[in-house]
MDTraj code that builds the backbone (N, CA, C; nanometers):
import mdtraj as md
import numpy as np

residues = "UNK UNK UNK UNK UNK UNK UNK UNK UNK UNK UNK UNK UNK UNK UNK UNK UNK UNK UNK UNK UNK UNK UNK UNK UNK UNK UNK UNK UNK UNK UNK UNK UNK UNK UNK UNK UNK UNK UNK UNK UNK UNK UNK UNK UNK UNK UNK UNK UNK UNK UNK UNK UNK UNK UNK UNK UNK UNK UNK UNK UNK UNK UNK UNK".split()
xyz = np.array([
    [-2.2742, 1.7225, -0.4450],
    [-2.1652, 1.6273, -0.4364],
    [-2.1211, 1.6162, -0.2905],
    [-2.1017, 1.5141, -0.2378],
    [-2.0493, 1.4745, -0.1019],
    [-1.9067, 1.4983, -0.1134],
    [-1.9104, 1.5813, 0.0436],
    [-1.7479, 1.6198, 0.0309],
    [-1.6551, 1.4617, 0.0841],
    [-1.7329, 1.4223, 0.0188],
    [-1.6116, 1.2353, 0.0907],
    [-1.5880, 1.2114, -0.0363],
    [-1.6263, 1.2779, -0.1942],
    [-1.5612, 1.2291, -0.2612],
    [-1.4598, 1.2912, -0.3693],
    [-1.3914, 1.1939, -0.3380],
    [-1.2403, 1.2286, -0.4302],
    [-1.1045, 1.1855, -0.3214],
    [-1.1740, 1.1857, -0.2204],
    [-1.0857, 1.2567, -0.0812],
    [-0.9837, 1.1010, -0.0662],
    [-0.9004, 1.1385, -0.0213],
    [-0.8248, 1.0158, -0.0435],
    [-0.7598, 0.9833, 0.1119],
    [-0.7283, 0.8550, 0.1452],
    [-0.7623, 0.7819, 0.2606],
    [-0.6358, 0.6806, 0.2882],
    [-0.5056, 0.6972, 0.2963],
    [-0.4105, 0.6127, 0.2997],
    [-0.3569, 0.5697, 0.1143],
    [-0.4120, 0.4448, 0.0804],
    [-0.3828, 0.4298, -0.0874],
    [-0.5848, 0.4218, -0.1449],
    [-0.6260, 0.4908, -0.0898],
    [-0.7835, 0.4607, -0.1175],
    [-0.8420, 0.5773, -0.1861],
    [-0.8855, 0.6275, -0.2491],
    [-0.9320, 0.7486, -0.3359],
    [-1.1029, 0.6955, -0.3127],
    [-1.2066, 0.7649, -0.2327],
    [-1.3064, 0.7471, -0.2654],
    [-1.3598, 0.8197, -0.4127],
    [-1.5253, 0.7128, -0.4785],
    [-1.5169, 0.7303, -0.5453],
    [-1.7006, 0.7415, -0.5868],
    [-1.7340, 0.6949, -0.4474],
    [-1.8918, 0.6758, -0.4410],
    [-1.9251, 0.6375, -0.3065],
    [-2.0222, 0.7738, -0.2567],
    [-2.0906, 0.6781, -0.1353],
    [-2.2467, 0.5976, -0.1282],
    [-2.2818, 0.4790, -0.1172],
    [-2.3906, 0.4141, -0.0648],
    [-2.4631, 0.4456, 0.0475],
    [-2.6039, 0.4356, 0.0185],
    [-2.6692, 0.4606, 0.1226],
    [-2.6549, 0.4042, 0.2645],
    [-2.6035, 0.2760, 0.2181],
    [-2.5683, 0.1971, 0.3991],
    [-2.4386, 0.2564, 0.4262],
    [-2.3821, 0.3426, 0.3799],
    [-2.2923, 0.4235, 0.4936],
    [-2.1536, 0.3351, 0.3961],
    [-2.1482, 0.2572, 0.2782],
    [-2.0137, 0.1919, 0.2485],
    [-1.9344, 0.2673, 0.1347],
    [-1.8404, 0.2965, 0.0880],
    [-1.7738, 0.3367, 0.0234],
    [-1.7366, 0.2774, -0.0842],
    [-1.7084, 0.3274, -0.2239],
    [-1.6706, 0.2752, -0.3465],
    [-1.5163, 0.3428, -0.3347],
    [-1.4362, 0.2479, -0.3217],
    [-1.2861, 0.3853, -0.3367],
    [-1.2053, 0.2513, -0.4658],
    [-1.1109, 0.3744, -0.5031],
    [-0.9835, 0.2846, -0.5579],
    [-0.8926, 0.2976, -0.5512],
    [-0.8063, 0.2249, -0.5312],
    [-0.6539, 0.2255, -0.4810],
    [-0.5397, 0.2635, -0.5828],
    [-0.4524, 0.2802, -0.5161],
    [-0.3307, 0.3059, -0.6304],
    [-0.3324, 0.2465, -0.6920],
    [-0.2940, 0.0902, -0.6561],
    [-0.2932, 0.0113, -0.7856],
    [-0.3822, -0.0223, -0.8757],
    [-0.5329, 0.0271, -0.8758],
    [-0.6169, 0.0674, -0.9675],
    [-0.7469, -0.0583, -0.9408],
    [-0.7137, -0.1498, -0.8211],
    [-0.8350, -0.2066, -0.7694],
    [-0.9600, -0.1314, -0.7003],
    [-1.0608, -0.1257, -0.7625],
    [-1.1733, -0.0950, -0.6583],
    [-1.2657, -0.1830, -0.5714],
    [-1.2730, -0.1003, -0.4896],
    [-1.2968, -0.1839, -0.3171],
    [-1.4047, -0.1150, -0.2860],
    [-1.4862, -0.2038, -0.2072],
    [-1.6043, -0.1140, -0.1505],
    [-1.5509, -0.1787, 0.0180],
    [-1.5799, -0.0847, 0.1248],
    [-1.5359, -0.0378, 0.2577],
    [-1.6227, 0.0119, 0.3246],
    [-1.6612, -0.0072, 0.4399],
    [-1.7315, 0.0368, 0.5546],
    [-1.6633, 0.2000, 0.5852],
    [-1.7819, 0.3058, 0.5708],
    [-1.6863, 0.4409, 0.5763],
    [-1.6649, 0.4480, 0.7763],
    [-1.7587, 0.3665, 0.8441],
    [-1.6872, 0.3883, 0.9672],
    [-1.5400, 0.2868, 1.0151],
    [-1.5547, 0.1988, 0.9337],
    [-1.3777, 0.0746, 0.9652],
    [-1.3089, 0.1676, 0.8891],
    [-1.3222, 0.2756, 0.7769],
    [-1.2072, 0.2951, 0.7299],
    [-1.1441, 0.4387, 0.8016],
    [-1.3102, 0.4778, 0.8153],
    [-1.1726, 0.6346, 0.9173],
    [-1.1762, 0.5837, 1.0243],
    [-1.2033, 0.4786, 1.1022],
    [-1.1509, 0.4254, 1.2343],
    [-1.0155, 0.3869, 1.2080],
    [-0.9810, 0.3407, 1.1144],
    [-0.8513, 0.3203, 1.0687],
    [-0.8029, 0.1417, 1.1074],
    [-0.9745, 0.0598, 1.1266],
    [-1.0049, -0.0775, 1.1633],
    [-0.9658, -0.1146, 1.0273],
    [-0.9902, -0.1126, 0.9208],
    [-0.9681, -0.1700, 0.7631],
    [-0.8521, -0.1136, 0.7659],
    [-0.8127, -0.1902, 0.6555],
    [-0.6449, -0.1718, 0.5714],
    [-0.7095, 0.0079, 0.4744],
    [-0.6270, 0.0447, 0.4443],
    [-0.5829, 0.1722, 0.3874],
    [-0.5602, 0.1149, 0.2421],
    [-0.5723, -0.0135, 0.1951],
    [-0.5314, -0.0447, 0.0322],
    [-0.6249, -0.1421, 0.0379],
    [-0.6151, -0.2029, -0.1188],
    [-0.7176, -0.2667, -0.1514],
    [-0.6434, -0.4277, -0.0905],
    [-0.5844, -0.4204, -0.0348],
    [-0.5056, -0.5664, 0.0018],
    [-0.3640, -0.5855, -0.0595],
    [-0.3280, -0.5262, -0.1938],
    [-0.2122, -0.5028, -0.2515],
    [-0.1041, -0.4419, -0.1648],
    [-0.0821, -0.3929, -0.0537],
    [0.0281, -0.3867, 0.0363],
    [0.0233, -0.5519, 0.1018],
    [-0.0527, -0.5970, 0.1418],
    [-0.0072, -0.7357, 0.2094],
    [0.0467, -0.8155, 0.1291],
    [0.0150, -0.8196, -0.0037],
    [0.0362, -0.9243, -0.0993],
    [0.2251, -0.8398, -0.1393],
    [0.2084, -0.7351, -0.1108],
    [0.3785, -0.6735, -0.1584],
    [0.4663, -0.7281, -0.0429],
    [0.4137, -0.6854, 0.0490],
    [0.4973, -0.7092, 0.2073],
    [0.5280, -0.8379, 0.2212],
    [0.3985, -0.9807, 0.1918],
    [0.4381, -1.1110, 0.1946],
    [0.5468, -1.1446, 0.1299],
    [0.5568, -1.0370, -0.0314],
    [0.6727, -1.0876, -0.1483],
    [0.7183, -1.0636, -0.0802],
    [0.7824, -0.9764, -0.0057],
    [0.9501, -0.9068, -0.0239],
    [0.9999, -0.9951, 0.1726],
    [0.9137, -1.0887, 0.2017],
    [0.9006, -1.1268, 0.3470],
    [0.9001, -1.0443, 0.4409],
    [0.8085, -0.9756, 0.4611],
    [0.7546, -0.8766, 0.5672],
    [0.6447, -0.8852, 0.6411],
    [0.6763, -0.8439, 0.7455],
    [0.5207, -0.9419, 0.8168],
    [0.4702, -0.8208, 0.9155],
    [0.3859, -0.7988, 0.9829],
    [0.3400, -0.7284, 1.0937],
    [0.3665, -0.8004, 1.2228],
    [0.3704, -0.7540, 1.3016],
    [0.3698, -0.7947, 1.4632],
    [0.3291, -0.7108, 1.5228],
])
top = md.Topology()
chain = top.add_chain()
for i, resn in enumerate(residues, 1):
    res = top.add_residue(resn, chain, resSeq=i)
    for name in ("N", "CA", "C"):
        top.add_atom(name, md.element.get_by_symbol(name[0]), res)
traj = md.Trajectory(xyz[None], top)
């Protein structure tokens, strides 16, 4: 078993790794995402499956 899995990554729980180096994870809110394992510990990808942007847009929150 690869120690990358289970291991959890911001809201991302990996859950499978691929041979091209991409990740199967799932998020809190119970979407699964597949992710580049070098954008995600670069910390270049979002940390959720997109469900924080879609919360932050509700509540009008934005990044800058």
């Amino acid at each position: 078993m690869s120690k990358l899995l289970l291991q959890k990554i911001g809201h991302l729980t990996i859950l499978a790794e691929y041979e091209d180096k991409s990740l199967m994870c799932k998020c809190d809110c119970g979407n699964i995402v597949t992710r580049s394992r070098s954008l995600l510990y670069n910390g270049t990808t979002s940390s959720s499956c997109g469900c924080l942007k879609g919360r932050a847009i509700a509540q009008g929150i934005s990044r800058k």
